[in-house]
C-alpha positions as CSV (number, residue, x, y, z in Angstrom):
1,X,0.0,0.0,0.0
2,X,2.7,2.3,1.0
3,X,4.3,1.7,-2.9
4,X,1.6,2.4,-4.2
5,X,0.7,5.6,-2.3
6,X,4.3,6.8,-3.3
7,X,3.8,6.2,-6.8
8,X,0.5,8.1,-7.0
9,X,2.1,11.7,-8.0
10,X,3.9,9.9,-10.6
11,X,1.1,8.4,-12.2
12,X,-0.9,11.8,-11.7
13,X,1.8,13.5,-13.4
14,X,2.0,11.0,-16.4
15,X,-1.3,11.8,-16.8
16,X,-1.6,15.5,-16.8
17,X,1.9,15.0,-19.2
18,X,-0.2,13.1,-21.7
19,X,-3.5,15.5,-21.5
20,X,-1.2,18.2,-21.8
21,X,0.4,16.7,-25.1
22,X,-3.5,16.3,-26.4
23,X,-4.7,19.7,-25.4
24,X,-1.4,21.2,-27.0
25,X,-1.6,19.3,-30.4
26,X,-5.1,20.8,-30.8
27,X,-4.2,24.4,-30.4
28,X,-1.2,23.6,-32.6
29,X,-4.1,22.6,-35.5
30,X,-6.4,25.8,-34.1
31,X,-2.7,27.7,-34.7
32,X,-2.4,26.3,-38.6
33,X,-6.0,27.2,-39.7
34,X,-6.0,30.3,-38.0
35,X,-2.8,31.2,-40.2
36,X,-4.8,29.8,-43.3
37,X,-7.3,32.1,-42.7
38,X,-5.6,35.2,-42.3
39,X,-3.8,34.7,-45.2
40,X,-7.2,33.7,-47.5
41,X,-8.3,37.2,-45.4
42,X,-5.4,38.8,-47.1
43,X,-5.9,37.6,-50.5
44,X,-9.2,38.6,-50.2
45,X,-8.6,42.3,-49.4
46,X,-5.8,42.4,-51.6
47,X,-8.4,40.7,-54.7
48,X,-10.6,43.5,-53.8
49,X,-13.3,40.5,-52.9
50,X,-14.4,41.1,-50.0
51,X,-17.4,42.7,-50.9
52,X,-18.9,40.4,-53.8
53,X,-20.9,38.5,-50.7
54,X,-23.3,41.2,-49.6
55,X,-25.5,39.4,-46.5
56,X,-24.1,37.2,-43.6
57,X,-26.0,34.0,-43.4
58,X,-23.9,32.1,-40.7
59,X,-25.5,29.0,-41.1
60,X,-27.3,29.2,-44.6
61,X,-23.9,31.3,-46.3
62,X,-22.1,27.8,-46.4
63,X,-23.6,26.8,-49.6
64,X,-22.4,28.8,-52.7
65,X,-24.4,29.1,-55.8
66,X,-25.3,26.0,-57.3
67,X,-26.7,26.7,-60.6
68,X,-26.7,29.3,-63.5
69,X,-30.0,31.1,-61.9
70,X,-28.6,31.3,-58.2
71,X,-25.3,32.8,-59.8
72,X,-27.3,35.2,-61.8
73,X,-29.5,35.8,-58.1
74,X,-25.7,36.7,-56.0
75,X,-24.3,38.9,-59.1
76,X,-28.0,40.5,-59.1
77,X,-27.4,41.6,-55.5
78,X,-23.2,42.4,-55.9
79,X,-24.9,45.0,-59.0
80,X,-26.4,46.8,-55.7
81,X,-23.9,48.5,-54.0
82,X,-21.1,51.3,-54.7
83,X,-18.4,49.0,-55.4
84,X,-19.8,47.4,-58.2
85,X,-21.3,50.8,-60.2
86,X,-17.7,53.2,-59.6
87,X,-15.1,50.1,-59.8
88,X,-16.5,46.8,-61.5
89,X,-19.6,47.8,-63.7
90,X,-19.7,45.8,-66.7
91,X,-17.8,43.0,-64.8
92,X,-18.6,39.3,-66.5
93,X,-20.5,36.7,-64.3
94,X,-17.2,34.6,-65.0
95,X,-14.8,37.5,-63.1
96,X,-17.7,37.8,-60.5
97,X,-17.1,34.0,-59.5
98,X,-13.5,34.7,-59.3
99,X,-14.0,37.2,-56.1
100,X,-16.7,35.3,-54.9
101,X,-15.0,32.6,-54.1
102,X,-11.9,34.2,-52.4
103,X,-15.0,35.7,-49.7
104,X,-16.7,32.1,-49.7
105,X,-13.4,30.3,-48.9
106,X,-12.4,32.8,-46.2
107,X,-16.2,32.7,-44.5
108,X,-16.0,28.7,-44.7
109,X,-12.8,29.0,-42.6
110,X,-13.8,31.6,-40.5
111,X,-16.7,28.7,-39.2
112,X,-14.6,25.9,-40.1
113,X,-12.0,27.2,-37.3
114,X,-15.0,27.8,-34.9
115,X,-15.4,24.0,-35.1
116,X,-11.9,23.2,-34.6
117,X,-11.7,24.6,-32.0
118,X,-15.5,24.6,-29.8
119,X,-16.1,20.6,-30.8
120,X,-12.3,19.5,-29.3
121,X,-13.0,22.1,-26.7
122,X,-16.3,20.3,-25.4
123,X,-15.0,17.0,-25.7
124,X,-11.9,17.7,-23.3
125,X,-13.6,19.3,-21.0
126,X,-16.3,16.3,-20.8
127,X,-13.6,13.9,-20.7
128,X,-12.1,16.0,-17.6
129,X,-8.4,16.5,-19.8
130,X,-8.7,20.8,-19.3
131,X,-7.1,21.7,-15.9
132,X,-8.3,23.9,-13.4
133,X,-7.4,27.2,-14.7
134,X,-7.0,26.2,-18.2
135,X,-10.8,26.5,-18.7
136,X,-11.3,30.7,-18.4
137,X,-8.3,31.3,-21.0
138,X,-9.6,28.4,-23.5
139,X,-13.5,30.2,-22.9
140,X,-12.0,33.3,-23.4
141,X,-10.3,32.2,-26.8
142,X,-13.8,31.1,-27.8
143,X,-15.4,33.8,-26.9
144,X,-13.0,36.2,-28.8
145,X,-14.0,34.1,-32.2
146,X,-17.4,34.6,-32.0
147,X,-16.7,38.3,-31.8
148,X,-14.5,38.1,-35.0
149,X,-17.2,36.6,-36.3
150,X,-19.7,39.6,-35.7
151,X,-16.4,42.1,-36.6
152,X,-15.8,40.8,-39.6
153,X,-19.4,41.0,-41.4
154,X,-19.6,44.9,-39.2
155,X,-16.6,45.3,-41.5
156,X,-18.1,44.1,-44.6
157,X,-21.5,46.1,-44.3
158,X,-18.9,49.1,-44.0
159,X,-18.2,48.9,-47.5
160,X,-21.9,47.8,-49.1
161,X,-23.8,51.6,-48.7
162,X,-21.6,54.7,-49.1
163,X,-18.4,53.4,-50.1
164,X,-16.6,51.1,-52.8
165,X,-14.4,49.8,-50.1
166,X,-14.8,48.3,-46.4
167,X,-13.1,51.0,-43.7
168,X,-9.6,50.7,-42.7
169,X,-10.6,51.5,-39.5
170,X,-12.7,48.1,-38.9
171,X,-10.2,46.2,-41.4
172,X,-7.6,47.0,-39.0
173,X,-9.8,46.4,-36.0
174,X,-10.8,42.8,-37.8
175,X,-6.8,41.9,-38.7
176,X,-6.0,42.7,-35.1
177,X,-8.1,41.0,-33.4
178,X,-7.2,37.6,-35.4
179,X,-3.5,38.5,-34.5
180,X,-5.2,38.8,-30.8
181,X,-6.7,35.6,-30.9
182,X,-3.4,33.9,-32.7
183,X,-1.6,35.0,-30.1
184,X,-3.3,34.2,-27.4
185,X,-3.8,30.5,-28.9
186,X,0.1,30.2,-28.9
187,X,0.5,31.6,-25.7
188,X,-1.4,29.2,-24.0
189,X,-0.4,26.1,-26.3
190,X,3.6,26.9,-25.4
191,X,2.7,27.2,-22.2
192,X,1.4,23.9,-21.7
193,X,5.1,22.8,-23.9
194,X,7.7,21.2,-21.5
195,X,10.6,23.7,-20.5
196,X,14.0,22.6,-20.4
197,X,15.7,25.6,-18.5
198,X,14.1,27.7,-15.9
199,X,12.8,31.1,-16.3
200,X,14.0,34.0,-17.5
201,X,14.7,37.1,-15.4
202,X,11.9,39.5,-14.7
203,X,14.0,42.2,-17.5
204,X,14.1,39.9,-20.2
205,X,10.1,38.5,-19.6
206,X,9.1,42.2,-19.8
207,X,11.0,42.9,-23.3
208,X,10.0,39.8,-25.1
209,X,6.4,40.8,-24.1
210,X,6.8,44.2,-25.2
211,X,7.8,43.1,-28.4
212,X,4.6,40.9,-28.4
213,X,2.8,44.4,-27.6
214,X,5.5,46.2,-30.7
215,X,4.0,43.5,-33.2
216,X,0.7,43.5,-32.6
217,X,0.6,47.6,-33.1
218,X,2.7,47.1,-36.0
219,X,-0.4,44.5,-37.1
220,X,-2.8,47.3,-36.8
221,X,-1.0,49.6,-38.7
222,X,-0.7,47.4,-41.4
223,X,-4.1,46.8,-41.5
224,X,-4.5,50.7,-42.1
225,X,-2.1,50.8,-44.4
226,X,-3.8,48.4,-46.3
227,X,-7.0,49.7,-45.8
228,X,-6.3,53.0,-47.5
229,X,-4.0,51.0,-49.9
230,X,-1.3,53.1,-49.0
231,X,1.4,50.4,-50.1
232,X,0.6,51.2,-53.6
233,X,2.2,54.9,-53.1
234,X,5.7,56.1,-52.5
235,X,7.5,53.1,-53.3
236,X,10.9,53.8,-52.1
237,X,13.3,53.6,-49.7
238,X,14.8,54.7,-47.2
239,X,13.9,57.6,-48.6
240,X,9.5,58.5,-48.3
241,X,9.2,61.0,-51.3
242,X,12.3,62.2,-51.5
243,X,13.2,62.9,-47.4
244,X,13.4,60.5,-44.5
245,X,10.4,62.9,-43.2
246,X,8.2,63.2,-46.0
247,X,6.5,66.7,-46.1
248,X,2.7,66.8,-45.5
249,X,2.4,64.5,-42.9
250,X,-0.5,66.5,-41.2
251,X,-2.8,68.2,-43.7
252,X,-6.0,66.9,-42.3
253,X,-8.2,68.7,-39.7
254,X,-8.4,68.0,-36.4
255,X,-5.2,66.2,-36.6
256,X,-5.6,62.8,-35.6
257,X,-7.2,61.8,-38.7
258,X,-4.1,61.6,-40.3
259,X,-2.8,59.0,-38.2
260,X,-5.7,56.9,-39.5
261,X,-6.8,58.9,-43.0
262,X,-4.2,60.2,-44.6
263,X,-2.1,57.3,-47.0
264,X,1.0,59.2,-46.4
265,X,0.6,59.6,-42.5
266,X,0.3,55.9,-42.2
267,X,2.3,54.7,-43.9
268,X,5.0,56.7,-42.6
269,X,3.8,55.3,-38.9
270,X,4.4,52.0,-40.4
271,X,7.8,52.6,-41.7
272,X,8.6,54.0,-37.7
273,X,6.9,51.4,-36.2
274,X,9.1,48.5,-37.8
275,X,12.2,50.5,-36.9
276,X,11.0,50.1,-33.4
277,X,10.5,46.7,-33.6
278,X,14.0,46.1,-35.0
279,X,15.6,48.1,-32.5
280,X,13.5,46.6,-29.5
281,X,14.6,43.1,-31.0
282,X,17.7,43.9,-31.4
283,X,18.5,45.1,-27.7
284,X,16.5,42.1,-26.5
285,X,19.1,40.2,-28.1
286,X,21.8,41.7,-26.9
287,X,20.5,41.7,-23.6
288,X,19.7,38.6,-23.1
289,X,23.0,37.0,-24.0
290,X,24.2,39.7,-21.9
291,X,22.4,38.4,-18.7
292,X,21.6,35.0,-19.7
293,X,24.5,33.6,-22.2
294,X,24.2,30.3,-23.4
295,X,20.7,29.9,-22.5
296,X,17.5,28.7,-24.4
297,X,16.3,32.0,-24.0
298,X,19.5,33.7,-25.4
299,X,19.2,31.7,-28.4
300,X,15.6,32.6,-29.2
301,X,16.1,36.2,-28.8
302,X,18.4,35.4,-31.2
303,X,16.5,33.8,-34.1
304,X,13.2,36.5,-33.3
305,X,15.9,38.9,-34.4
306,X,16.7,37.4,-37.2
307,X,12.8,36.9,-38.2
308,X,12.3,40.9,-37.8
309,X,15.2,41.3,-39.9
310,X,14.0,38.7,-42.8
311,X,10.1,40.5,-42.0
312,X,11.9,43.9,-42.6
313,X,13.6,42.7,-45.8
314,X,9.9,41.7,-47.0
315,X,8.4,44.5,-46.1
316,X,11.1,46.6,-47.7
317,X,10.8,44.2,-51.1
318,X,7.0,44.7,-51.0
319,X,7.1,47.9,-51.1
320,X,10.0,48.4,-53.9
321,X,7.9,45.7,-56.2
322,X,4.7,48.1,-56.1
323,X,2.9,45.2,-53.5
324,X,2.4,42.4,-55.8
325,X,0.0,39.8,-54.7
326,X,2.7,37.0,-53.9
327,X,5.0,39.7,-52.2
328,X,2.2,41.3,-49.8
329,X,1.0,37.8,-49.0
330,X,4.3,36.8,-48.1
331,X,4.6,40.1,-46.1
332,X,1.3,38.9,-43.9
333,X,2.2,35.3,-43.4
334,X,5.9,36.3,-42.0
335,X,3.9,39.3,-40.1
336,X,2.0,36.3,-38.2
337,X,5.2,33.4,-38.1
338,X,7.1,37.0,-36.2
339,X,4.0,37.2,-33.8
340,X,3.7,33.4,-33.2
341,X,7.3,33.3,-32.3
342,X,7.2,36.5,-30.4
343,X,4.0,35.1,-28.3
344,X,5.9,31.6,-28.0
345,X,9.1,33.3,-26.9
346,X,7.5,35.2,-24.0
347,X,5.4,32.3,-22.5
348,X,9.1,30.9,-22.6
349,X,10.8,32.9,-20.9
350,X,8.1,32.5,-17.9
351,X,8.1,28.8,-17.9
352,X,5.3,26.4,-17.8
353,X,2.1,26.7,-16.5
354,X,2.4,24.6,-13.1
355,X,1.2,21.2,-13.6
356,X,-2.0,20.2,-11.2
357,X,-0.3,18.1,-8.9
358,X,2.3,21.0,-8.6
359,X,-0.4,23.5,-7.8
360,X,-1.8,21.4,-5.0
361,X,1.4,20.9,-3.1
362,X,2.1,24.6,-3.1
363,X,-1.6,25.0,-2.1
């Protein structure tokens, strides 16, 4: 009796080991179709398709046209709004299908992910594999993708009325909330990953999660920037029209609406805010071989260097090429591997999340 008493925590631990291995490989599929998505998001802003889908049917929406008549029915109602009469008129029901299907593919994943993630979610928590404290984040997480959800048609109906275009505003607010949600997703998958070495220092836990912070502003302001598709202008550098401070940064009354109206403003804001970024990354690397030489942690700061650099190169190229389609899509996807390993970094350098048995002893 005594043996086996002794070997109880052991077995407990094997167990939450193997749950945790489980609950991890999910996310690590949530993590994969969420980065689909945003990039099929991308190529659908970028394909100016957003709009050829004009009502949100969440249940109904998942079956595209089936015949010539129901075709003719969804091209009657694209003919409706702005976009359509100022940009497309005249369009062929053949180039119609074309942007249709780019918004079909990306509301199919946008519910497809909602799957992945609630059905696993339910059956793990039946089966009693989500420990205490897990629950609130993984809720949370849910509960974040259902407001996507309502974000992304809000940002759709922005575009259907007045305007040939959805706002940059709500794009933005739409990009940054999937980076939100991916982020949070990897945080809580790499903190359920085994950690060889023990935490990092309270100085170098604050900088990797300020560069979290750094990317996910930088996120936003690339959603601006393509929102006013402000990429497509002043396609050099280092120099922005000539200067490294471009002239008529603020033209627009009351000021703050150039910081979210004016093409020039933001993407100037953009150019500053990966300069941050590379410094920030830059110092954290240096730091933390400074303090902690030899370390895991040491050698990621290293390589989430090197990914801002390679994301800066992109960027850089992107901007040169006049933002072809392969070049800005390339831009996003790097954009959200950065994040990922940003997010990933952090939770690293705190360790893992105490294992149940771990918790109790301490209680």
């Amino acid at each position: 009796m005594a043996a086996i008493s002794a070997a109880a925590p052991f077995v407990a631990r094997d167990r939450d080991l193997r749950n945790r291995a489980l609950v991890r490989g999910w996310l690590y599929v949530v993590l994969l179709v969420l980065f689909v998505l945003v990039l099929v998001g991308g190529a659908t802003r970028l394909t100016e398709s957003g709009l050829s889908i004009t009502e949100w049917k969440p249940i109904h929406g998942i079956i595209p046209p089936l015949n010539d008549a129901e075709w003719q029915e969804e091209f009657q109602r694209y003919q409706q709004i702005p976009q359509y009469a100022e940009l497309n008129k005249g369009m062929s029901i053949e180039a119609f299908k074309s942007i249709f299907w780019w918004e079909w593919v990306h509301r199919v994943l946008a519910r497809g992910v909602g799957v992945v993630f609630a059905v696993p979610l339910v059956f793990f928590w039946a089966t009693r594999r989500i420990e205490r404290g897990l629950g609130p984040k993984l809720s949370g997480i849910l509960l974040l993708g259902g407001l996507q959800g309502a974000i992304g048609w809000w940002m759709v109906a922005s575009g259907l009325v007045d305007r040939v275009s959805v706002s940059q505003y709500r794009l933005a607010t739409h990009l940054t909330l999937a980076a939100l949600i991916f982020t949070a997703t990897m945080v809580v998958a790499r903190g359920l990953a085994p950690h060889s070495e023990p935490a990092a220092d309270r100085s170098t836990q604050r900088l990797a999660g300020f560069l979290v912070l750094l990317a996910l502003i930088q996120i936003y302001l690339g959603g601006l920037v393509a929102g006013l598709d402000a990429g497509l202008s002043y396609n050099s550098w280092p120099l922005m029209d000539g200067k490294l401070i471009p002239g008529d940064l603020m033209i627009l009354e009351p000021a703050w609406r150039n910081f979210f109206e004016s093409p020039k403003t933001v993407q100037f804001i953009h150019r500053l805010g990966a300069y941050a970024i590379f410094a920030a990354a830059l110092w954290h690397m240096i730091a933390t071989h400074r303090r902690q030489p030899g370390t895991t942690h040491a050698h990621r700061a290293t390589l989430l260097f090197l990914l801002v650099l390679a994301q800066s190169l992109i960027g850089i190229g992107t901007l040169l090429m006049h933002v072809p389609l392969h070049m800005a899509l390339t831009h996003q996807a790097f954009a959200l591997v950065l994040l990922g390993f940003a997010a990933a970094h952090w939770r690293g350098t705190k360790g893992a999340y105490p294992l149940p048995n771990q918790i109790a002893v301490r209680g």
